[in-house]
N, CA, C, O and CB atoms as a CASP TS submission, in Angstrom:
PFRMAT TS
TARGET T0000
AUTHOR 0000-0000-0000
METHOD Language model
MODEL 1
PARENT N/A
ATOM      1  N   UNK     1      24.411  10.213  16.478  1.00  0.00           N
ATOM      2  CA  UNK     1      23.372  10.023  15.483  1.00  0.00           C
ATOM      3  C   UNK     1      22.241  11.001  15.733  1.00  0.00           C
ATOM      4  O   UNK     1      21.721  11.110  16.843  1.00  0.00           O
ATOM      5  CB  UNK     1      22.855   8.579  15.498  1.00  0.00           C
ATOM      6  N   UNK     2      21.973  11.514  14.966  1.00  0.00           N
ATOM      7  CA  UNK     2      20.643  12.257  14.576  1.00  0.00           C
ATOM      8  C   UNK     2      19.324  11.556  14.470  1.00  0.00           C
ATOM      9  O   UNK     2      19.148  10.519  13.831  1.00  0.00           O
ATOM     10  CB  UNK     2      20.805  12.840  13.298  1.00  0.00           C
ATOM     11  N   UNK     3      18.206  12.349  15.299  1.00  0.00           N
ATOM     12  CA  UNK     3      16.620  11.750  14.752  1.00  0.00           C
ATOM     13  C   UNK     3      16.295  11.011  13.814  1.00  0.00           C
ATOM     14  O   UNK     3      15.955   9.833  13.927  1.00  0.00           O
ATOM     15  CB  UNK     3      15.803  12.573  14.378  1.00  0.00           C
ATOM     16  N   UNK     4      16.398  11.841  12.488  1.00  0.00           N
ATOM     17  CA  UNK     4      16.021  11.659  11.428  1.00  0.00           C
ATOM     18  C   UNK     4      17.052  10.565  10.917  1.00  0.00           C
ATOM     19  O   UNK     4      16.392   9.564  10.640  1.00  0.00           O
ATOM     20  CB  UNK     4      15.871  12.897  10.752  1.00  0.00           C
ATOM     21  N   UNK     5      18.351  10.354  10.688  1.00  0.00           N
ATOM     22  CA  UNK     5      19.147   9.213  10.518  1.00  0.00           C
ATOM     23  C   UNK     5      18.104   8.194  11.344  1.00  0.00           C
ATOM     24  O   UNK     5      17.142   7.671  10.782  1.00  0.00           O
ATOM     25  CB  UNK     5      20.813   9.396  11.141  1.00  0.00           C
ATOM     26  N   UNK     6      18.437   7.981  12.791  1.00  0.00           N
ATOM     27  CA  UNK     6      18.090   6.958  13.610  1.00  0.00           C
ATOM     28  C   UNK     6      15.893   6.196  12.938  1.00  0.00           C
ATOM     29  O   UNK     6      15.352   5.124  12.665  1.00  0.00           O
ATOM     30  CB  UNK     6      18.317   7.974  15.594  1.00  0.00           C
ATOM     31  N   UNK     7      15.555   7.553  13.012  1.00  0.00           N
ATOM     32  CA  UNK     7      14.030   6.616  12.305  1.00  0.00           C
ATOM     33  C   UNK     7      14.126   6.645  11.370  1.00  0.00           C
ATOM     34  O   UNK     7      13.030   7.065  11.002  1.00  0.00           O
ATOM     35  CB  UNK     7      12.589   6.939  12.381  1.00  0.00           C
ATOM     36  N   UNK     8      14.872   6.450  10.287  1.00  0.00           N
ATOM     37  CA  UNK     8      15.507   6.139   8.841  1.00  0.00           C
ATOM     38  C   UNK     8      16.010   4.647   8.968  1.00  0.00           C
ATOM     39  O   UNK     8      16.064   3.959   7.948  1.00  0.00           O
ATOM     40  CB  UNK     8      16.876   7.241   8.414  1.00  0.00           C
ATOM     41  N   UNK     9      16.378   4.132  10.188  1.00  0.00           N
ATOM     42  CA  UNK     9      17.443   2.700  10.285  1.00  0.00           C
ATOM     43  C   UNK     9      16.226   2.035  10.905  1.00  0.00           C
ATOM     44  O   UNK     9      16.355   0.816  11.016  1.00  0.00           O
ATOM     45  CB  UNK     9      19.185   2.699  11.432  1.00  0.00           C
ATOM     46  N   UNK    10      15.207   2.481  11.286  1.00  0.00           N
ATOM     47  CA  UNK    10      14.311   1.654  12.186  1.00  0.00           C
ATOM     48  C   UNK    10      13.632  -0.042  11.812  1.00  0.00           C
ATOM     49  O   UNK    10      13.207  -0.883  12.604  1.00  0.00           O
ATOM     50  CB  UNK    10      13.100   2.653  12.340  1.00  0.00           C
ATOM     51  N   UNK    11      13.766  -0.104  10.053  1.00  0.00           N
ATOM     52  CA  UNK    11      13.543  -1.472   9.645  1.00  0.00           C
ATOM     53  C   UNK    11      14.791  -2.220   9.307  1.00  0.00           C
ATOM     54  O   UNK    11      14.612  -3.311   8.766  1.00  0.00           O
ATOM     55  CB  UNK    11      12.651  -1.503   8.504  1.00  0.00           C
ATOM     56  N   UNK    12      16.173  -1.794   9.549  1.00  0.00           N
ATOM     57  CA  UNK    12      17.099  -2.806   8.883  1.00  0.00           C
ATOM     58  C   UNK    12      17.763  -2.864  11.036  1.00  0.00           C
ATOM     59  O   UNK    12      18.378  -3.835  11.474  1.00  0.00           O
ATOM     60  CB  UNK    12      18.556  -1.931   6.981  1.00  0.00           C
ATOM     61  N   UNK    13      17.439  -1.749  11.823  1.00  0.00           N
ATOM     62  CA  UNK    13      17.411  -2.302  12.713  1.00  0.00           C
ATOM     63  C   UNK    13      16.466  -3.316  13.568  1.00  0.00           C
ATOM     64  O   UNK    13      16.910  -4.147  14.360  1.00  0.00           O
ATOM     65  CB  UNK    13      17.657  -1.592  13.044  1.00  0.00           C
ATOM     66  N   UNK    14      15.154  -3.119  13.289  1.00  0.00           N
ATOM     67  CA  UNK    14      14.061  -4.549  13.476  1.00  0.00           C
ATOM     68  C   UNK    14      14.618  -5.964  13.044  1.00  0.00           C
ATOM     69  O   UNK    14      14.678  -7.037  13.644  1.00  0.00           O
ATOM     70  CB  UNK    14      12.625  -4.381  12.451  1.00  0.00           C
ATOM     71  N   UNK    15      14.966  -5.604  11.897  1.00  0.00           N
ATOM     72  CA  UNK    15      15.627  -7.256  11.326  1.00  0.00           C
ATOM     73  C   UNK    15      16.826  -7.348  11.338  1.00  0.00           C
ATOM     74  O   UNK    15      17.361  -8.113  10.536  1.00  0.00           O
ATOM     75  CB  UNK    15      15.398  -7.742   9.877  1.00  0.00           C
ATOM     76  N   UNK    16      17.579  -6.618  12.226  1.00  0.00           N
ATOM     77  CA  UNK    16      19.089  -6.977  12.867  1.00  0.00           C
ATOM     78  C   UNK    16      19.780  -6.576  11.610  1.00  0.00           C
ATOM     79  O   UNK    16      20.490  -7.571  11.462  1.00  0.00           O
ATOM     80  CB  UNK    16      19.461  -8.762  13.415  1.00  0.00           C
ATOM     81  N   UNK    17      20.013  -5.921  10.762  1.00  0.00           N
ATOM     82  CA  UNK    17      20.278  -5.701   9.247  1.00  0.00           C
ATOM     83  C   UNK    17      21.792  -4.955   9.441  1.00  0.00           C
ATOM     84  O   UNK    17      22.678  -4.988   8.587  1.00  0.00           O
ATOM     85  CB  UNK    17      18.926  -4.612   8.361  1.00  0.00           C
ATOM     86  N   UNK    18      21.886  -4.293  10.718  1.00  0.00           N
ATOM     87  CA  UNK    18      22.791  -3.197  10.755  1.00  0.00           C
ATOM     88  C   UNK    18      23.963  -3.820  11.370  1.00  0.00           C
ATOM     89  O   UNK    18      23.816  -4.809  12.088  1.00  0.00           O
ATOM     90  CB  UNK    18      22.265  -1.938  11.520  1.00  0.00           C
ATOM     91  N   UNK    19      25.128  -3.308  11.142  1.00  0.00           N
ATOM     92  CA  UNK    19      26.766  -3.628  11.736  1.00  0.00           C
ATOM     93  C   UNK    19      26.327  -3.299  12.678  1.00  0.00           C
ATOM     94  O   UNK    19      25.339  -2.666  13.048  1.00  0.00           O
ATOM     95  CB  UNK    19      28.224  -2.936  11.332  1.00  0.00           C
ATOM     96  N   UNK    20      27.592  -4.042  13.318  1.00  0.00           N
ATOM     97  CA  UNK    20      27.826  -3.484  14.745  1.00  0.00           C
ATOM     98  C   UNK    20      28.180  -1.941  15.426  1.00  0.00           C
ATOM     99  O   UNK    20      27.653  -1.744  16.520  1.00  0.00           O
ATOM    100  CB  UNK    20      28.830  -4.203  15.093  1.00  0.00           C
ATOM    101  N   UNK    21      28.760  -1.186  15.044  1.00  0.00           N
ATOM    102  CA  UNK    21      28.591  -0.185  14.844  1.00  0.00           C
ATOM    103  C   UNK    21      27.512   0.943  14.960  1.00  0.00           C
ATOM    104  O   UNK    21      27.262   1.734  15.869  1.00  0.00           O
ATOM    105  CB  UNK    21      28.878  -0.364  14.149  1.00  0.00           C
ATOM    106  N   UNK    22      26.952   0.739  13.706  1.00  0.00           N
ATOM    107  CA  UNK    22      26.117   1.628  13.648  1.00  0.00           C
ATOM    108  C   UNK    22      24.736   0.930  14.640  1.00  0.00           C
ATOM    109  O   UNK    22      23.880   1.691  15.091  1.00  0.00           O
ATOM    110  CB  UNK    22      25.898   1.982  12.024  1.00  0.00           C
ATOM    111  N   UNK    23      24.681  -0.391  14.856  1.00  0.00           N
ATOM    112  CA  UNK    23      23.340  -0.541  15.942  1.00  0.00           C
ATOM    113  C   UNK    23      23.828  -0.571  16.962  1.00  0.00           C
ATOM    114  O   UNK    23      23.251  -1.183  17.861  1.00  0.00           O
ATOM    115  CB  UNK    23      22.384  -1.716  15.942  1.00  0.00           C
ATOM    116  N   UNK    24      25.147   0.115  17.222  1.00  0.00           N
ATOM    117  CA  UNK    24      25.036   0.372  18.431  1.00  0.00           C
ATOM    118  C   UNK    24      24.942   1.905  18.838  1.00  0.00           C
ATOM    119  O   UNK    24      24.428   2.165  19.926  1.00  0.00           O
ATOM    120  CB  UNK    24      26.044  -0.272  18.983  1.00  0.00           C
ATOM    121  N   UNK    25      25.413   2.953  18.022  1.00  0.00           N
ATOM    122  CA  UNK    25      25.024   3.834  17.792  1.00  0.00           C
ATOM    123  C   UNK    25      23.379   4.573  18.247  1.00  0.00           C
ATOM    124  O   UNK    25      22.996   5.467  19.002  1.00  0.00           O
ATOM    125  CB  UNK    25      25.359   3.611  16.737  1.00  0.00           C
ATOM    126  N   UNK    26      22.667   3.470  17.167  1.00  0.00           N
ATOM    127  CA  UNK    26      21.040   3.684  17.192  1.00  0.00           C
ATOM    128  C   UNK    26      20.847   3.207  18.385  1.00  0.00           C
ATOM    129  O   UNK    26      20.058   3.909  19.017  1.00  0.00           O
ATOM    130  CB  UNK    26      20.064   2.936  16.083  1.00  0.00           C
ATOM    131  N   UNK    27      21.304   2.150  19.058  1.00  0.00           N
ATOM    132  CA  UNK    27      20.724   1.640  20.425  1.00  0.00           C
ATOM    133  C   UNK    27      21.384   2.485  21.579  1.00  0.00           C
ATOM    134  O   UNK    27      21.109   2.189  22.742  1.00  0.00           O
ATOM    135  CB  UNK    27      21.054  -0.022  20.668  1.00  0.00           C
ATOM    136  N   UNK    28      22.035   3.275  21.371  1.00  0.00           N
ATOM    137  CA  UNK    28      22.550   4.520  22.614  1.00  0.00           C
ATOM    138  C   UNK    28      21.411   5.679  22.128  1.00  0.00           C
ATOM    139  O   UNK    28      20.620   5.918  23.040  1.00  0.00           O
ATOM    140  CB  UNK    28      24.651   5.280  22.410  1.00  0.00           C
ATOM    141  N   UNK    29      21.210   6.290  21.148  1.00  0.00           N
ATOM    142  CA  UNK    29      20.589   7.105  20.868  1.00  0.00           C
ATOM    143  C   UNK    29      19.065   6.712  21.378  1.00  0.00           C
ATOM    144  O   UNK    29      18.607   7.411  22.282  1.00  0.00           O
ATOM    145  CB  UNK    29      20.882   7.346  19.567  1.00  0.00           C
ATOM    146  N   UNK    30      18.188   5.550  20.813  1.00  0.00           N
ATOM    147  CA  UNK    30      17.342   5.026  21.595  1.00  0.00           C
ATOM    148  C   UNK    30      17.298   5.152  23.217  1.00  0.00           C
ATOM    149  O   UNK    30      16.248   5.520  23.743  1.00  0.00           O
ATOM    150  CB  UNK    30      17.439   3.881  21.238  1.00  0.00           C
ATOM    151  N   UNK    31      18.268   4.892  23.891  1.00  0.00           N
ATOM    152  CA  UNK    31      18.206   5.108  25.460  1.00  0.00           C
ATOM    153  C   UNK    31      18.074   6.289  26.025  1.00  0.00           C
ATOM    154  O   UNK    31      17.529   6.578  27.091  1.00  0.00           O
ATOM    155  CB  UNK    31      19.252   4.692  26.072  1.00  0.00           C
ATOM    156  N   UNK    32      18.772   7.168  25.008  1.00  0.00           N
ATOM    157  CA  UNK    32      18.933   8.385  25.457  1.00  0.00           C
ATOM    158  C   UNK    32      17.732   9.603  24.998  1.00  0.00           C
ATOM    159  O   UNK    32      17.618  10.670  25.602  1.00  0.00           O
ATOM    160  CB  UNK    32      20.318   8.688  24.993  1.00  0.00           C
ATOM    161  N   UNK    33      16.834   9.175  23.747  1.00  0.00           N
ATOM    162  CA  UNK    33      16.145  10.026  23.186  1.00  0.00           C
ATOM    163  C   UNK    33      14.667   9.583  23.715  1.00  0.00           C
ATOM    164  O   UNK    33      14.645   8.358  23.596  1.00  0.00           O
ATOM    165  CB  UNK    33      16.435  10.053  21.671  1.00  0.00           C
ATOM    166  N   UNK    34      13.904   9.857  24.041  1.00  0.00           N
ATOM    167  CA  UNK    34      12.509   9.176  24.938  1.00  0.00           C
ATOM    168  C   UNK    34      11.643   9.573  23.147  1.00  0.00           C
ATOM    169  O   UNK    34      11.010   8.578  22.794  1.00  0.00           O
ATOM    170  CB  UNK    34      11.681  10.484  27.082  1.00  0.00           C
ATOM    171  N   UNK    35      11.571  10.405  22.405  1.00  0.00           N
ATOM    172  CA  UNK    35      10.892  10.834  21.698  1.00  0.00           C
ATOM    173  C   UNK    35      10.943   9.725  20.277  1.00  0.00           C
ATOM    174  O   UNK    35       9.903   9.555  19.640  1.00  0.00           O
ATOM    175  CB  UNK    35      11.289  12.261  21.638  1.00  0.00           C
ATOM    176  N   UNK    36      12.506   8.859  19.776  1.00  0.00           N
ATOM    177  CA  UNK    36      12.685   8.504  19.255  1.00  0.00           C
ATOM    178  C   UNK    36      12.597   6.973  19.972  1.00  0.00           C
ATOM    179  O   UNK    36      12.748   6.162  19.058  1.00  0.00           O
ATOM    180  CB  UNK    36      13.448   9.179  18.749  1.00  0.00           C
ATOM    181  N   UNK    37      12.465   6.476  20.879  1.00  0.00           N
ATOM    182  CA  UNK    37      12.061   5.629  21.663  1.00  0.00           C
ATOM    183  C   UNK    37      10.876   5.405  21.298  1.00  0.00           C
ATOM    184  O   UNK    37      10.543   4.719  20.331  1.00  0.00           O
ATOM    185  CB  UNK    37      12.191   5.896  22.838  1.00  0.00           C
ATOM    186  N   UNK    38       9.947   6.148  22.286  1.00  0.00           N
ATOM    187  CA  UNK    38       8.603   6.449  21.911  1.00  0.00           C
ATOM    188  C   UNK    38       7.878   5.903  20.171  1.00  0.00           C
ATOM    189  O   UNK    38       6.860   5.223  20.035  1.00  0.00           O
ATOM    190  CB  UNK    38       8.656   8.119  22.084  1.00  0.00           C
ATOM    191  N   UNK    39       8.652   6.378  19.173  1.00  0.00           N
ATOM    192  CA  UNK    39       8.346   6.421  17.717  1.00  0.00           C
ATOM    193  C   UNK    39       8.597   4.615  17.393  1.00  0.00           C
ATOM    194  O   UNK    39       7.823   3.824  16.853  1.00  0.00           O
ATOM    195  CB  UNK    39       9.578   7.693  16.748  1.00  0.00           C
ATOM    196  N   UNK    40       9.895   4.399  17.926  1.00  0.00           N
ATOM    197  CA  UNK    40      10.028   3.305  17.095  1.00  0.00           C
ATOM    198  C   UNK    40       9.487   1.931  18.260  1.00  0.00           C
ATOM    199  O   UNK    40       9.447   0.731  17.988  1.00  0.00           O
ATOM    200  CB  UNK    40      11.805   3.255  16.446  1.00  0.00           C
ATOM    201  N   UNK    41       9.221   2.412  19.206  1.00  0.00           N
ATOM    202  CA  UNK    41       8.430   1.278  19.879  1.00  0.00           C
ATOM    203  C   UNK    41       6.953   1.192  19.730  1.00  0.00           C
ATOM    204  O   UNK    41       6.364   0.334  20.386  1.00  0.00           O
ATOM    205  CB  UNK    41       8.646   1.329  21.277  1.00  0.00           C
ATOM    206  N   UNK    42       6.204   2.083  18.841  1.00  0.00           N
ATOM    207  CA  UNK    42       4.991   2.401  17.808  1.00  0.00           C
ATOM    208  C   UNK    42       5.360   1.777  16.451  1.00  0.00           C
ATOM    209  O   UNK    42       4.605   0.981  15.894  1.00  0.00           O
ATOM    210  CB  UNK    42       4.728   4.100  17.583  1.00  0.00           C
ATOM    211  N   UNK    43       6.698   2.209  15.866  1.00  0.00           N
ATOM    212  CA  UNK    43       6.734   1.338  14.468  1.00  0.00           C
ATOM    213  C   UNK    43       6.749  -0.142  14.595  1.00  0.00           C
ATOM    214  O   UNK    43       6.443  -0.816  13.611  1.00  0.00           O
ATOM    215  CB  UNK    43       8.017   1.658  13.630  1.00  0.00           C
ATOM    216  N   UNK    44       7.151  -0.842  15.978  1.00  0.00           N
ATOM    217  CA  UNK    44       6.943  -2.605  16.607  1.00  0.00           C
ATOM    218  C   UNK    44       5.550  -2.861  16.118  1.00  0.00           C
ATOM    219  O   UNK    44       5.091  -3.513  15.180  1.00  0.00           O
ATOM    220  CB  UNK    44       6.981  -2.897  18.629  1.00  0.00           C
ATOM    221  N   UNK    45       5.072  -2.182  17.002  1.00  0.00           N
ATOM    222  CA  UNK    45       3.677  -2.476  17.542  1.00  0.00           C
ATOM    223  C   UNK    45       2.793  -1.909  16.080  1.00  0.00           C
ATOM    224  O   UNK    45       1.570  -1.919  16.214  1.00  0.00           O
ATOM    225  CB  UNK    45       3.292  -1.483  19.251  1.00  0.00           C
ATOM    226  N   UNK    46       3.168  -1.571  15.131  1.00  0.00           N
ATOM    227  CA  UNK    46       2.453  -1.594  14.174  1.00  0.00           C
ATOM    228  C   UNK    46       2.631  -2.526  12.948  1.00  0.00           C
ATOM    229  O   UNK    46       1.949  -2.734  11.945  1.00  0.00           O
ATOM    230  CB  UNK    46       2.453  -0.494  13.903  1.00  0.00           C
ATOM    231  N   UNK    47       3.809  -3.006  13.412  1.00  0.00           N
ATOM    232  CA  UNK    47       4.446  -4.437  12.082  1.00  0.00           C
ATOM    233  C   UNK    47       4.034  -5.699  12.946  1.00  0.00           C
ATOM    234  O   UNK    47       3.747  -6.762  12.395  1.00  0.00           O
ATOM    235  CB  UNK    47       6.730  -4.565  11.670  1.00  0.00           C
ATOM    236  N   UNK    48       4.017  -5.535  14.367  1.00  0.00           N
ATOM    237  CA  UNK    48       3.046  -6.649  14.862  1.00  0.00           C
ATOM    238  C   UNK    48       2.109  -6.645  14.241  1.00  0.00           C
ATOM    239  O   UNK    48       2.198  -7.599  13.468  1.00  0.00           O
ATOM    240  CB  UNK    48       2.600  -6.662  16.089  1.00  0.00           C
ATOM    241  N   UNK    49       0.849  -5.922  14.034  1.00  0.00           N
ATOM    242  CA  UNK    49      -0.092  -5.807  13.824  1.00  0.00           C
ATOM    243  C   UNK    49      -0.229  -5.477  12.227  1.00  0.00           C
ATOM    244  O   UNK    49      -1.359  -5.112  11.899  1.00  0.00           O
ATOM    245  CB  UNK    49      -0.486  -5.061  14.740  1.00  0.00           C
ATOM    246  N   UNK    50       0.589  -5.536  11.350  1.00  0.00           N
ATOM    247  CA  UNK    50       0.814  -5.672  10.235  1.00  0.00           C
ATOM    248  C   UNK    50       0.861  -7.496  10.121  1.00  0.00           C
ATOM    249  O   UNK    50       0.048  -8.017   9.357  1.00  0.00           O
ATOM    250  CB  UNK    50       2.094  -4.748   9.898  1.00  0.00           C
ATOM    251  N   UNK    51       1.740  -8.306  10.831  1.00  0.00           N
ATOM    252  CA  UNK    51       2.191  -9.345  10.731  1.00  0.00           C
ATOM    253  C   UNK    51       0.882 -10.162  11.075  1.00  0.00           C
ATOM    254  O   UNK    51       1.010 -11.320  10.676  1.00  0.00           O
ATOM    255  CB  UNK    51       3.411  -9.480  11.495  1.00  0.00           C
ATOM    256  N   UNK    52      -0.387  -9.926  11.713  1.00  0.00           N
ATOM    257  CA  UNK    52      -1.216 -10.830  11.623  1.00  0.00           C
ATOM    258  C   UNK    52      -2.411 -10.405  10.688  1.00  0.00           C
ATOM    259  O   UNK    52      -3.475 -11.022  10.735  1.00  0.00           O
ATOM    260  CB  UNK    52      -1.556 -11.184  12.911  1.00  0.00           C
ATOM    261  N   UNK    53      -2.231  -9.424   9.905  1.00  0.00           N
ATOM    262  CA  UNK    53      -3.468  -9.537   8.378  1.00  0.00           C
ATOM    263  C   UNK    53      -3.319 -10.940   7.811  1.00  0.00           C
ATOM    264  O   UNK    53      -2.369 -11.684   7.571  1.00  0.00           O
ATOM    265  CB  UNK    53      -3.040  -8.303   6.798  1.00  0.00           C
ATOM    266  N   UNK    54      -4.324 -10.987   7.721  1.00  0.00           N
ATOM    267  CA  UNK    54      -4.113 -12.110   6.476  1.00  0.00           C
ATOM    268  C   UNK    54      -4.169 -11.724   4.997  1.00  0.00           C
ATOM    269  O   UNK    54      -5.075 -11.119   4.424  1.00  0.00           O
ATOM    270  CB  UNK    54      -5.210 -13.178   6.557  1.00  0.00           C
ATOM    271  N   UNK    55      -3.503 -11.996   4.704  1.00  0.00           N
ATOM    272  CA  UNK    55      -3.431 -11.957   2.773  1.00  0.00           C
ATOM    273  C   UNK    55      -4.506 -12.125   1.765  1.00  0.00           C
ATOM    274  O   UNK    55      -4.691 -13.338   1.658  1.00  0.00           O
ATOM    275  CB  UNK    55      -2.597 -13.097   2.204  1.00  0.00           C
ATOM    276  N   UNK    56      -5.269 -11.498   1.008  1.00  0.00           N
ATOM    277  CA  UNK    56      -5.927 -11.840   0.502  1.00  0.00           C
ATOM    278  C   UNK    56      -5.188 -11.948  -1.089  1.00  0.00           C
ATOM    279  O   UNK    56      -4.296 -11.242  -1.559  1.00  0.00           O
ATOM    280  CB  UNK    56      -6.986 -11.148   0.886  1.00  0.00           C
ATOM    281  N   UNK    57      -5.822 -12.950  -1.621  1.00  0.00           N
ATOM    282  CA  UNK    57      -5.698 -13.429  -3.297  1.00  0.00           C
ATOM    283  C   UNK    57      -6.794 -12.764  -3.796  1.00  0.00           C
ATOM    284  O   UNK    57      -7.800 -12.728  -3.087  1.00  0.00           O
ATOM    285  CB  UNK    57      -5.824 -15.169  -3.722  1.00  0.00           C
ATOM    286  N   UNK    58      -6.804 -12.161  -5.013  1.00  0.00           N
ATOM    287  CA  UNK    58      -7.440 -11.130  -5.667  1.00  0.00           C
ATOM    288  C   UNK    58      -8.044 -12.796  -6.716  1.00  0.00           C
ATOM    289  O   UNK    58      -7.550 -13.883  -7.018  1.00  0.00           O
ATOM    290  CB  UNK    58      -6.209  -9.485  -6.453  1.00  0.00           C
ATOM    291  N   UNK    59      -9.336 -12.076  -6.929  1.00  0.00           N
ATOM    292  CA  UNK    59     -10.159 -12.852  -7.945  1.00  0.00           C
ATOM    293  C   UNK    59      -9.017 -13.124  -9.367  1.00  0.00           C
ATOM    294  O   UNK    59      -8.085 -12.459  -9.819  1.00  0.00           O
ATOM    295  CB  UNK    59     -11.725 -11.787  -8.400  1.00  0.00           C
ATOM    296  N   UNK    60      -9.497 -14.129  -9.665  1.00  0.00           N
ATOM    297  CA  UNK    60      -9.108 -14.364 -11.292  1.00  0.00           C
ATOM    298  C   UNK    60      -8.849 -13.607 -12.065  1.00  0.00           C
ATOM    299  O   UNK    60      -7.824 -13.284 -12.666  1.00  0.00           O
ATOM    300  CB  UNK    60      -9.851 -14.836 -12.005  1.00  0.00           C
ATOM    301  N   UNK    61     -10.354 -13.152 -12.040  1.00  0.00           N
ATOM    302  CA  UNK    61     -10.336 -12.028 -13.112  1.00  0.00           C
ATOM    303  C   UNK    61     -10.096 -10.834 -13.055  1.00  0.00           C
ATOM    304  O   UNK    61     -10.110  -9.866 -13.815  1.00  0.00           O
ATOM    305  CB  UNK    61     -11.238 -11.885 -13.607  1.00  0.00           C
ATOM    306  N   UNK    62      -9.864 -11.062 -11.985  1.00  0.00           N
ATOM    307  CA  UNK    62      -9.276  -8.986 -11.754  1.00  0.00           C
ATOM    308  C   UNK    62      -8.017  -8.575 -12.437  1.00  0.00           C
ATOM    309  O   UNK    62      -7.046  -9.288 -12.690  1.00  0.00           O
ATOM    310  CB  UNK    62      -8.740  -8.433  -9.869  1.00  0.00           C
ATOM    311  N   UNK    63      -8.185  -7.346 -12.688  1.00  0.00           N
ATOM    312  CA  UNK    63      -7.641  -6.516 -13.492  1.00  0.00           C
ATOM    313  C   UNK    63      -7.165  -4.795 -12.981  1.00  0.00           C
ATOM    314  O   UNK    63      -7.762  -4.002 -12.253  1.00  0.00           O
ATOM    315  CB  UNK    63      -8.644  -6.590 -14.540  1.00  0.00           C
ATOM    316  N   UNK    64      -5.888  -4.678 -13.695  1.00  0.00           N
ATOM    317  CA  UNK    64      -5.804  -3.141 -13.259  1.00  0.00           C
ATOM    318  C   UNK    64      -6.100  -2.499 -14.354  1.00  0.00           C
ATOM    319  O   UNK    64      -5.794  -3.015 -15.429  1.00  0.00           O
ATOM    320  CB  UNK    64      -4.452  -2.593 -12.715  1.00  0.00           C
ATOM    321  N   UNK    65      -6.713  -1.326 -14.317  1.00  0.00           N
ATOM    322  CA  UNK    65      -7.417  -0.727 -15.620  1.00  0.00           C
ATOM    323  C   UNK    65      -5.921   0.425 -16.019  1.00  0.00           C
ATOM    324  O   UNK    65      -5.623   0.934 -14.938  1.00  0.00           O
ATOM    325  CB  UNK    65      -9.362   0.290 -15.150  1.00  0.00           C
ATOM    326  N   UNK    66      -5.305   0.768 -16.729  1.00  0.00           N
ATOM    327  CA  UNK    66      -4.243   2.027 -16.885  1.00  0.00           C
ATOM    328  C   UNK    66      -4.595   2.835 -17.322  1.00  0.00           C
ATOM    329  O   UNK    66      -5.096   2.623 -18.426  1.00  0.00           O
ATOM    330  CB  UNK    66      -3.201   2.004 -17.496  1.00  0.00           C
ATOM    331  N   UNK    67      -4.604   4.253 -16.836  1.00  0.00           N
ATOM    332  CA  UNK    67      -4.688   5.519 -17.667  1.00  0.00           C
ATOM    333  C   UNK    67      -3.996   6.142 -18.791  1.00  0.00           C
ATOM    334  O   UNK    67      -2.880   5.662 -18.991  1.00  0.00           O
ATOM    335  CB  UNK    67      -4.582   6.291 -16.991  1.00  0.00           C
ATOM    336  N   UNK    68      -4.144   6.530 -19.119  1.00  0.00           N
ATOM    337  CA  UNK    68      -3.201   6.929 -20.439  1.00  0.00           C
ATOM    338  C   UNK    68      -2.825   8.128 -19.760  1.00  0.00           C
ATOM    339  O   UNK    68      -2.054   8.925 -20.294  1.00  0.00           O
ATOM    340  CB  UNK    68      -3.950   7.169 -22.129  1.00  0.00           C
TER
END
């Protein structure tokens, strides 16, 4: 597997999404690549920190204005 393939799979491998196969593929390439390691143990740690925003509900009345 290639870089660019492997941080392409990085969210259907987070949520276990991938065959067997191919995550195992990405998880040899992971051991072996420190750079692509590096990247996707930053994409964790940023959906952690995605995962505790809280949500906000937009006013009533709000509106999206469209351009023509």
């Amino acid at each position: 597997m290639k870089c660019q393939e492997v941080r392409s799979l990085f969210s259907e491998y987070y949520d276990q999404e991938l065959n067997r196969e191919i995550k195992g593929s990405l998880k040899k390439h992971l051991a072996l690549c420190q750079e692509c390691s590096a990247e996707y143990e930053s994409f964790k740690k940023a959906l952690k920190v995605l995962t505790k925003l809280k949500t906000v509900e937009p006013k009533r009345d709000y509106s999206i204005k469209r351009q023509s």
